[in-house]
C-alpha positions in Angstrom: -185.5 15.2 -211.1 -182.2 17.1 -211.2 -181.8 20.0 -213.7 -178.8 20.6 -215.7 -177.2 23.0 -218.5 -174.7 24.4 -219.8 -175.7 28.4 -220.3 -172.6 29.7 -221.8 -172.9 27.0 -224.4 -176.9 25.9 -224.5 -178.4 28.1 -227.2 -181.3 25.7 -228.1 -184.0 27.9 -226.7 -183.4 30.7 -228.9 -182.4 28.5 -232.0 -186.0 26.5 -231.4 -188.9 28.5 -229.9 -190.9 25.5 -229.6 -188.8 24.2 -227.2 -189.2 26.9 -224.6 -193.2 26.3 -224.4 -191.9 22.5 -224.3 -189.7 23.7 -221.0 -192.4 26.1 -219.4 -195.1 23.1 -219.3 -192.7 21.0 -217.9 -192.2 22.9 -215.2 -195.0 23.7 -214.5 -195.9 20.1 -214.2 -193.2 20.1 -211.4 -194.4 20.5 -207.4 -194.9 23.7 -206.3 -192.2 24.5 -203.2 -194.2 25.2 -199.9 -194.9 28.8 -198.9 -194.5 27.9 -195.2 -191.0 27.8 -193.8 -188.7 25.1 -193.9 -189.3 22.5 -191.1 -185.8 23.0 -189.8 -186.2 26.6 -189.7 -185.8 27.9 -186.0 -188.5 29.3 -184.6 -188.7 33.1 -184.3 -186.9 34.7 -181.5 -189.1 36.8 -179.4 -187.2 40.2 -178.7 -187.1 41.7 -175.1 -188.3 38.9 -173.5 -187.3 40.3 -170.3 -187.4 43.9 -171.0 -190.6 45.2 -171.0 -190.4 48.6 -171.3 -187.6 48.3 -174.9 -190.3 45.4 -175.8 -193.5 48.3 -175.7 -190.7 50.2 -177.9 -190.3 48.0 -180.5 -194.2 47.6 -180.7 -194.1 51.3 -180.8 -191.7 51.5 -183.6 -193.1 48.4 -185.7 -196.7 50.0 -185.4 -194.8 53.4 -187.2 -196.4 55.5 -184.3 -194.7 58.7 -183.0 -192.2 59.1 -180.0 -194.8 60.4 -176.8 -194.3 64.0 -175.9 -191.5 64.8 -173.3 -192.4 64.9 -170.2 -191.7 68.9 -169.3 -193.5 68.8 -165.8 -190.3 67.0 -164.4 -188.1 70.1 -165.0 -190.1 73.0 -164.2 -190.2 74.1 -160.1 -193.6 74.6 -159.5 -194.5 76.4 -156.2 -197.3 75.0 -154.0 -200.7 75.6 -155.0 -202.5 76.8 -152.4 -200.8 80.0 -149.8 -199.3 79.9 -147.8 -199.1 76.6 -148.9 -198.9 72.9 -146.8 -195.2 71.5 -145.4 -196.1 68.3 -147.9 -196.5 70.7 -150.9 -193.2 72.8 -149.7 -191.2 69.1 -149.0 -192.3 68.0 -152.6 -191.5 71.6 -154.1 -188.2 71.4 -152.0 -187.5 67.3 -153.0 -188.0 68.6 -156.7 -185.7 71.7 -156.1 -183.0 69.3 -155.1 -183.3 67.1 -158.1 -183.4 69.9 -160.5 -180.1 71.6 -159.1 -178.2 67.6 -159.3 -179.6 67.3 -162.4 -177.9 70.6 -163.7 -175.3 69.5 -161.8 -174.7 66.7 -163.7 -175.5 68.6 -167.1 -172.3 70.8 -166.4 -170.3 67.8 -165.8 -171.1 65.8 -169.0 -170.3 69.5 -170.8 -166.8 69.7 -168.7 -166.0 65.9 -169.9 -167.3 66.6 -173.7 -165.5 70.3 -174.0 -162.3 67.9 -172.7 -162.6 64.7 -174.3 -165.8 64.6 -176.7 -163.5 66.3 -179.9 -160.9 63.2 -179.6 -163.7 60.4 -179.0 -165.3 61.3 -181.9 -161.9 61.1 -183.4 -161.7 57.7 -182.5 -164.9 57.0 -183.5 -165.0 58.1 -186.7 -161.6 56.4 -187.3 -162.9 53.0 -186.4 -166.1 53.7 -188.8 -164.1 54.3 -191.8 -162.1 51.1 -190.8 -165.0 49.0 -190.9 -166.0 51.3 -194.2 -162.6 50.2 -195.6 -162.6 46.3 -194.2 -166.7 46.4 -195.8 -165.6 47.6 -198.9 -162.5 45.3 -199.1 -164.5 42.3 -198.5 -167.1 43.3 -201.4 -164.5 43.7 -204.0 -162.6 40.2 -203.0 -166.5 38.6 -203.1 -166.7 40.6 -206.8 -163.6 39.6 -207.9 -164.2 35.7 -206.4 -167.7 36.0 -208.6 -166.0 37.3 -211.9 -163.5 34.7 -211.6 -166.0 32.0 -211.0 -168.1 32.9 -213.4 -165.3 33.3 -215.8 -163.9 29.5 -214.8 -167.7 28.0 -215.5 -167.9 30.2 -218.9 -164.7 28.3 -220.0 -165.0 25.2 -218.3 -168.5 24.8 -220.3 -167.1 26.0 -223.5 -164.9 23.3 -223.7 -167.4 20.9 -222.8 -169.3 22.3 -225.5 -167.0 21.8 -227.9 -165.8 18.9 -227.0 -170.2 17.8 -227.4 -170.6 18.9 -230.4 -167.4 17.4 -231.9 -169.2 13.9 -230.1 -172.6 15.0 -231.4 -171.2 15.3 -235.0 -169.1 11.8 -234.6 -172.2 10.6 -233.6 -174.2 11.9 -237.2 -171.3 10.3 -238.7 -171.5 7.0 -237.3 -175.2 6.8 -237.7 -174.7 8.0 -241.7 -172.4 5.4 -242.0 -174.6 2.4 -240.1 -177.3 3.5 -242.5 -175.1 3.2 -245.8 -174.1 0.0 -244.6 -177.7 -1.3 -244.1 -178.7 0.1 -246.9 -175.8 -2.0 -248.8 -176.2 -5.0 -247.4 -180.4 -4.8 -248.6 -178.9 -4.7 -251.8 -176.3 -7.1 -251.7 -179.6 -9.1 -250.3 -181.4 -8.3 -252.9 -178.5 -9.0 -255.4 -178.0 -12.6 -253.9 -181.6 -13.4 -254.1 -181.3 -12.6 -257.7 -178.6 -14.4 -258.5 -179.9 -17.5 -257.0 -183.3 -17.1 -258.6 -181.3 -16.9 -261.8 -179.5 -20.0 -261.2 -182.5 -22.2 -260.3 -184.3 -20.9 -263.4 -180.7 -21.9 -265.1 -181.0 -25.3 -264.0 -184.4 -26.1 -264.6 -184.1 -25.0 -268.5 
């Protein structure tokens, strides 16, 4: 069954309570829409399929648990435990030395590039954000201004079909007034006729 109306012009509801209760059980004599998903409705898409370690942090995240302690061990330079110590525990404290001093290495690098470059990347960052900002907000206020106007066309377009039902409806009370009068004229005339003619038998037979 396909449902029409015309809102800006339908006041029906409100003129004639009866008819809402009229509406509600006749929809809710309509099918109930699945709860399932559409049958053309892809499947879902299984994230970090071949990630394993960003998939164990979207589990992490979607079970609201908290981020795991850092892992301080990795820059402290413990000595060997035992003295004078072995040459494995004095290779690993050495191995661990050298990755430490790279990794401050490094550190000091990054600060040189960000203490040179960092001010004017974020400068072009933050230029490119309000961009989108602006392009965002230019596309909601065309979208607004495309509903307004759209809702403004269907207000008038159904305000002059209104009109244009009602002067039909009232043509139509009209007509139907006049077809009445007219049958109601010719049961008289009827009535008249048979009259006459039972008047003019009882006429003749005298």
């Amino acid at each position: 069954m396909q449902l029409d109306s015309l809102p800006y012009y339908d006041n029906d509801l409100e003129q004639y309570p009866i008819l809402r209760e009229k509406v509600e059980k006749e929809l809710a004599r309509e099918p109930k829409p699945p709860h399932g998903l559409h049958p053309q409705v892809p499947p879902p898409c299984e994230l970090f399929k071949n990630n394993p370690m960003l998939a164990a942090e979207l589990a992490r995240v979607e079970a609201h648990q908290p981020l795991p302690p850092l892992d301080t061990i990795r820059y402290q330079l413990p000595a060997p435990t035992t003295t004078p110590g072995t040459d494995e525990e004095w290779q690993a404290a050495l191995r661990n030395a050298h990755a430490q001093l790279e990794h401050q290495r490094i550190r000091h690098t990054n600060l040189a590039l960000l203490q040179s470059y960092g001010a004017n990347a974020w400068r072009i960052h933050n230029y490119r954000l309000e961009e989108a900002a602006k392009q965002a907000e230019k596309a909601l206020d065309e979208l607004k201004e495309k509903t307004v106007e759209l809702n403004r066309e269907r207000k008038n377009t159904q305000t002059a079909y209104g009109t244009q039902l009602t002067a039909l409806e009232t043509r139509w009370t009209e007509l139907l007034s006049s077809i009445l009068q007219i049958e109601m004229a010719n049961v008289a005339l009827d009535a008249e006729v048979n009259r006459i003619h039972q008047r003019e038998a009882e006429l003749e037979s005298t």
